[in-house]
Structures are given as structure tokens and as C-alpha cells.
N, C-alpha and C positions, 0 to 999 in steps of 0.2 A: 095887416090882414094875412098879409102871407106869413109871416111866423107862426101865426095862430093858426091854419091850415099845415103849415110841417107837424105843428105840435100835435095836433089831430092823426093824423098818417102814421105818428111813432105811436102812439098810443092804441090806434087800431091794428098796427101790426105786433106792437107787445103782448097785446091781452089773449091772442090767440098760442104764443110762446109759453108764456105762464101757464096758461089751461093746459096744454099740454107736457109742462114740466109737472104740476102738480098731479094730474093722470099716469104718470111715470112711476113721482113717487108712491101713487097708493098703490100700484101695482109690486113696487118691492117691498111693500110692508102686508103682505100677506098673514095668514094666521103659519105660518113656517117661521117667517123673522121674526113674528111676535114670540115665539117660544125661545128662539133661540136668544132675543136680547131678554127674557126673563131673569131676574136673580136666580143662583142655585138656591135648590132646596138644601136645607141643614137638617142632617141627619144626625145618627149617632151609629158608627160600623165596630165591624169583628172581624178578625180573619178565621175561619174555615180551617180546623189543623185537622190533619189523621191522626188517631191514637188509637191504641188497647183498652176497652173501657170495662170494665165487670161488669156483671148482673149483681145489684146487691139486693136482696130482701132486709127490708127492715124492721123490728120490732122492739117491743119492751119484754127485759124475762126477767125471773126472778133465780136469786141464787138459792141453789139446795145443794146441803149436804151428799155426798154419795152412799154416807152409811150414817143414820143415826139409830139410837137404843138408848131406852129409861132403863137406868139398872134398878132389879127389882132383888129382894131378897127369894130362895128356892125353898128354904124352912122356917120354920119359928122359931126366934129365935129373938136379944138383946144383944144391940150393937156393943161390942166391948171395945172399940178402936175404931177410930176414921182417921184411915192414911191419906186423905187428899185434902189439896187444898182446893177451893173453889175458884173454878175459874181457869185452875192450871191445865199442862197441857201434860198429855198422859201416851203412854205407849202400850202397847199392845202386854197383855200379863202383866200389867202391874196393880199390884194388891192397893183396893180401892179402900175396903171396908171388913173391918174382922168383926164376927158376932162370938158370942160367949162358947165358949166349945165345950165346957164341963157337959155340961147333957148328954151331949152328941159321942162325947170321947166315952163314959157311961154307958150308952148304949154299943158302942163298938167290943167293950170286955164283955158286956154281956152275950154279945153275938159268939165272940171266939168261945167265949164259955161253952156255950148250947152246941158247936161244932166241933170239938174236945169230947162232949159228952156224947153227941150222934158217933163220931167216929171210934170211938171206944167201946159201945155197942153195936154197931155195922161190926169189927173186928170180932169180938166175941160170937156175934151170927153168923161170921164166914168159917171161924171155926168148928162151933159144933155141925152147918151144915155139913164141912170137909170129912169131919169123924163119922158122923152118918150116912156118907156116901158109902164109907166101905161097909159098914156096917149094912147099908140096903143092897150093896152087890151080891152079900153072904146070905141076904133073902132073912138076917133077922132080925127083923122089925118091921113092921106093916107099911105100906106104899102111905097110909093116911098121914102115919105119922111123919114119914119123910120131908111130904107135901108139906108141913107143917113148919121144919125146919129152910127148909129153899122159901117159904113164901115171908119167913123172918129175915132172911139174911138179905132176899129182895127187901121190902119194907125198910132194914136199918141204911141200905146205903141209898134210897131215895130221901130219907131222914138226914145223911150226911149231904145232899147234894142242898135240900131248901135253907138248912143253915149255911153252907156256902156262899149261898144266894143272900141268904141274910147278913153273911157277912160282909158279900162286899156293897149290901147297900147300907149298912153302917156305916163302912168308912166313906162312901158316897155324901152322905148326909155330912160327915162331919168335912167333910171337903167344900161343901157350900158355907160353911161358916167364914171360907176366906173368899171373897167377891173380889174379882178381877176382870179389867179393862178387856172387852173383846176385842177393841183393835186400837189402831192411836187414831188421837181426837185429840178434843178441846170437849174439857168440861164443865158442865153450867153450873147453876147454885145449888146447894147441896140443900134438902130437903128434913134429914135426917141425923139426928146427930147424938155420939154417945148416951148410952144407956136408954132409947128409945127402942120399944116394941115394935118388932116387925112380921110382917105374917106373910108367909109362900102366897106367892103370887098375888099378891094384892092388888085389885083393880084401881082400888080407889089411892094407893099411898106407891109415891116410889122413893127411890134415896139420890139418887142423881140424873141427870141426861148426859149424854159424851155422842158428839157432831163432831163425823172428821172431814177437816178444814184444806188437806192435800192426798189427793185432787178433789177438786171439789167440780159441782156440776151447778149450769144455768140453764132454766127451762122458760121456753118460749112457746108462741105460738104463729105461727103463717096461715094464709090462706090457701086453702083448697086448691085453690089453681095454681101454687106452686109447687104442688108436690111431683108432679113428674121433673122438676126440674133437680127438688132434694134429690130423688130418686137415682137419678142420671149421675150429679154430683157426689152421690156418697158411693156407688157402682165404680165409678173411675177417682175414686179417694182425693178428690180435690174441693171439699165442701167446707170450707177455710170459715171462722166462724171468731169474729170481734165483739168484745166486749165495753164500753165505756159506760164510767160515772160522772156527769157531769159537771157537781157539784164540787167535788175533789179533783177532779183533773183526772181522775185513774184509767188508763186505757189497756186491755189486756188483747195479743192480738193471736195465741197461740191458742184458743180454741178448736176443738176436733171436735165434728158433729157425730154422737155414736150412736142417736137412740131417735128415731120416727115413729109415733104411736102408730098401734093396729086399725085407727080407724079414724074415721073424721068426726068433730064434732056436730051433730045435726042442725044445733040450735046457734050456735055460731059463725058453721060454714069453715073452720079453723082446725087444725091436725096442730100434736104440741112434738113440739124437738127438744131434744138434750143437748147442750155441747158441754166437756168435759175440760177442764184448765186443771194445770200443775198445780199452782196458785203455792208456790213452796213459801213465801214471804207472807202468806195469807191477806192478802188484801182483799181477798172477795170474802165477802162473809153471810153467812147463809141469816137468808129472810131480804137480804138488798136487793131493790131494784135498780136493772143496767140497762143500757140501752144496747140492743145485738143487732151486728151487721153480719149478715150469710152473705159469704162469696158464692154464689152457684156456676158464676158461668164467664168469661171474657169475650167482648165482640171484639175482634182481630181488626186492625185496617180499616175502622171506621171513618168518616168524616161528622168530627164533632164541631156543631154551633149552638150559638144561645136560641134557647126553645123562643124569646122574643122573637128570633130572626125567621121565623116560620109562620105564614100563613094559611088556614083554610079558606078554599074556593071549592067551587062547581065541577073544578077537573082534578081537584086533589089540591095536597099539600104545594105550597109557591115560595117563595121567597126574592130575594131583589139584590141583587152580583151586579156591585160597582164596577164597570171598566176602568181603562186606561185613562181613556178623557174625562175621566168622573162624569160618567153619563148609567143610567142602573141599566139594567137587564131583566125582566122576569122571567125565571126559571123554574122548571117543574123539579121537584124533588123526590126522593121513594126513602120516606120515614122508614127506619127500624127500632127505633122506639123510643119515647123521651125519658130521660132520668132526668129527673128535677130540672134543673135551670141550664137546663143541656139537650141538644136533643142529636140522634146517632143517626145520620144517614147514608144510606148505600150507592146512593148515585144524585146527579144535579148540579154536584160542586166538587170542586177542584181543591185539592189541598193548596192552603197558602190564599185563595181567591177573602176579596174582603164582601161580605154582607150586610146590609142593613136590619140593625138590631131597633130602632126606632124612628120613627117619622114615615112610616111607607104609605099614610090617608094620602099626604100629598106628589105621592108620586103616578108615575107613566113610567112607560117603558120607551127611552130617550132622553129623558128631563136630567139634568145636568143637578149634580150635589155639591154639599160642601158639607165636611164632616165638622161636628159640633158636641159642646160637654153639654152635660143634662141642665147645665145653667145659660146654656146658648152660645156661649163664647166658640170663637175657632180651635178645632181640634187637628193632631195630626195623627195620618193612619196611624194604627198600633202596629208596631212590632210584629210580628213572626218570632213566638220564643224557641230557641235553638233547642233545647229537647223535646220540643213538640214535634219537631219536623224530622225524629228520625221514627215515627213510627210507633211511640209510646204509648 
């Protein structure tokens, strides 16, 4: 009986120890330890680097010649000669196409004839007016008749000046029978060829095209609301202007923007640009489409991150700055503008600071991370790349 009584005694003074160690423990497992023995969250981060970033506009242009011209014949006339080959490439005065020049050389002796024959009679009318001069100072012979002679000798040398005329548009004439190249190009298919009729200016018939290939020009077009930026850009001559074709790999980076149309498009809200390339190797070739990147502008000293790593809320732009103890941060941001999978801000973050570029549904501001690949496994922070961080 008595052991059974101690046994009683320890058991009433136990239960009151227990109750109160277990009151203990809920009191240190509050919702503060519960967070803090949570697993971290996996994330996926970035570091935050300063750099120089451009403003680029983007579009599609197509390539155009800066000079083309359909060679046409200027008379009528029958090709006796075609100097070109089709296709080739030509330089400025070179004899494209000869037509038949008998005609032409025909009506030239005929011209000189007819101005041989004026000025032979102009001569003879300047003479007898000169003889009649004295003869009218001596008062013998009537003023009518005088009048008669001066109004001859005028008449024959306006007679020499229209065959003058006529003669140098003979030789004019026969000077189009040799057709040559107004500038250098590249010549298309020839149209025309030996012993074919051709007629001055013909609408409907021409003999060749000639497209020149250096420099050649890409024209595009931009939206309306970047034109004060062309504006400014081509003002302080830095409107730097990229060309690629994607398909060939071809990249040309030496474009010069020369030319902003006088007005905007109404019906597409769109103003068209020129940029002008050397193109001396000819790799652009007119009628291709390029894909054109406009330099307008460099944001200096920016802090560039992945547009991921950016939130909208209620107080603006946020994002989430891993600490030291891998614990996040939420921070306010001041956007300067996003290009593509980047985005440029002016203040919020620190060069060098690492951000959360995924996973931020399950975050707080406190909650402890651990950075992770897009397939979930453990990741380590990335790098800091050494030419990022001088300011590029």
C-alpha cells in the first residue's frame, strides 16, 4: 500500500511538469519559428549589372537602288549593234547600244548643205547692202529702195542662224544613235536586240534597265512616335543604322541614315527612312528584304535586369534583392524602359546586387531562398561577368 501511494505522489507531481514543459514548448513554436524552420524557397536569380544600353528601333526595309533608269531610244531608228552583255556591270559612258546612223549622218550633210547655201547668200546681202550704203549717203537712190536691201541682208543672216540651229540638231540626232550608260550600275535583261525597231520615247518598249548596286540604299519605315528621336539622332549625326539578312547570315553595320520623309503616313501612323551603304562587294541587292536596327540613342550607367525580374503592383514597379543570408527584399524600382528581355532602370538596385528572375508567387519579404535551374536542381549564384562591371 505504501508503494502504491509514493507511486500516486510521483505521478501527481509529474503531470503538472509535463503540462508545463509542453506550454513551454508551444510558446517557442510560435508562427516566427514556424517560418523560420520552413525549407527555403527555389528560386531562379540574376545579377543586376550597369551598362550602356542603345535605343534601337526596329524594322523591316527593303533594298533600293539610289539611281535607276530604263534606257530608252531618243530617235527612230534600227539597232545596228548591242555592246552589252546582259547582266554585266557597266560604268558610267559606256556605249550600251548603236543604231543605224546612215539616216542621221544624211540628214547632217544635208543641214551643212542648207548653211553653206544661207551663208553664201547672207554674204552676198551684206555686200550689196555695204555698196548701197554709199550710194544712199550720195542721196542716189530712193530711201524705199535702200530699205529693201538692209531688210535682205537682215532676212539672210537670220536664214544663216536657223540652219545653224539646224545643224547642230542634226548632229544632235546622230549623237543619239550611240546610247550610253548614265552612270555605273548593273545591268538587267536586255529587251532589245539587233536589227529591232525602235521609236523615241516609247512608252510601251524599252532596250534595257541599269540599277546602281554602290551605294546602294534600304528604306524602311518607323512609328510616328519615334520621330523626334530620328530627329535629334540625325541633328547630332549619330543615327547609326544595321542592316541583316537572316537567311544568309549577311550583316551590314555601316549604314548612314540620310533621308526622313516630309510627312507621316495617316493610314499607318508610320514616316519611311532611308539608310544609305557602300555595299562595294554588293551584297545588298535591290528588291531584298532586311531586317534594320536604328541606333538613336545610348542610356548611359543604367542598371540592367531580366524584364522577368520585374513586377507590377499598386505602388509601381517591385522586384525581390536576395540578401546576404539568402533572405529576399522587396524593393521599389523606377523603370526607364524595357527592351525586350531586359529591362533599364535608374534607381532600386545596386550594380552587382542578385534578383529574382523566377518563383517570386511564393515569396515574403524575409522568407529565406535557395537558388534553383528551371528543372529544379541546386543552382549557384551566377557570376558577375568582368566587362559588365566596368560600365558597358
Amino acid at each position: 500500500m505504501k508503494s502504491r501511494r509514493a507511486a500516486l505522489r510521483v505521478v501527481t507531481v509529474a503531470l503538472p511538469l509535463v503540462a508545463l514543459a509542453l506550454l513551454a514548448a508551444c510558446g517557442r513554436s510560435g508562427p516566427g519559428r514556424a517560418a523560420a524552420a520552413a525549407p527555403p524557397v527555389p528560386v531562379q536569380v540574376a545579377r543586376a549589372l550597369r551598362a550602356d544600353v542603345p535605343r534601337l528601333l526596329e524594322s523591316i526595309g527593303n533594298v533600293q537602288a539610289l539611281r535607276s533608269v530604263t534606257i530608252k531610244s531618243q530617235v527612230d531608228g534600227i539597232i545596228a549593234r548591242v555592246n552589252l552583255k546582259e547582266g554585266a556591270d557597266v560604268e558610267a559612258g559606256d556605249l550600251l547600244v548603236t543604231l543605224d546612223r546612215r539616216p542621221f549622218e544624211n540628214s547632217l550633210r544635208v543641214a551643212r548643205a542648207d548653211l553653206a547655201n544661207a551663208r553664201a547668200q547672207a554674204d552676198q546681202a551684206q555686200a550689196d547692202l555695204d555698196r548701197y550704203q554709199r550710194l544712199n549717203q550720195q542721196a542716189a537712190i530712193s530711201k524705199e529702195e535702200f530699205a529693201q536691201f538692209q531688210t535682205r541682208a537682215d532676212t539672210t543672216r537670220a536664214a544663216v542662224q536657223a540652219r545653224e540651229a539646224a545643224l547642230a540638231s542634226a548632229e544632235l540626232q546622230l549623237g543619239y544613235t550611240e546610247i550610253r550608260a548614265p552612270f555605273a550600275g548593273r545591268a538587267g535583261q536586255m529587251l532589245l536586240h539587233e536589227g529591232a525597231l525602235v521609236k523615241a520615247n516609247d512608252a510601251n518598249t524599252s532596250i534595257v534597265t541599269i540599277n546602281q548596286l554602290a551605294p546602294i540604299a534600304v528604306a524602311y519605315t518607323v512609328p510616328e512616335n519615334s520621330l523626334g528621336l530620328i530627329r535629334a539622332a540625325l541633328a547630332e549625326h549619330r543615327a547609326a543604322v544595321t542592316v541583316a539578312e537572316r537567311a544568309s547570315g549577311l550583316v551590314r553595320t555601316d549604314g548612314r541614315l540620310g533621308f526622313v520623309d516630309n510627312a507621316v503616313d495617316p493610314t499607318t501612323g508610320t514616316i519611311t527612312l532611308k539608310a544609305q551603304f557602300d555595299n562595294a562587294d554588293h551584297a545588298l541587292w535591290p528588291g531584298q528584304f532586311v531586317h534594320v536596327t536604328t541606333e538613336v540613342e545610348i542610356d548611359r550607367g543604367v542598371i540592367v535586369v531580366p524584364t522577368t525580374a520585374v513586377q507590377t503592383s499598386q505602388n509601381g514597379s517591385t522586384l525581390y534583392v536576395v540578401k546576404a543570408d539568402q533572405t529576399v527584399e522587396l524593393r521599389q524600382v523606377k523603370v526607364v524602359r524595357t527592351d525586350g528581355d531586359r529591362t533599364l532602370l535608374a534607381a532600386g538596385v545596386a550594380d552587382g546586387e542578385t534578383v529574382v528572375t523566377d518563383g517570386q508567387l511564393r515569396l515574403l519579404p524575409g522568407v529565406k531562398v535557395e537558388f534553383a535551374t528551371l528543372d529544379g536542381a541546386a543552382a549557384a549564384l551566377p557570376a558577375a561577368p568582368a566587362a559588365a562591371k566596368g560600365g558597358e
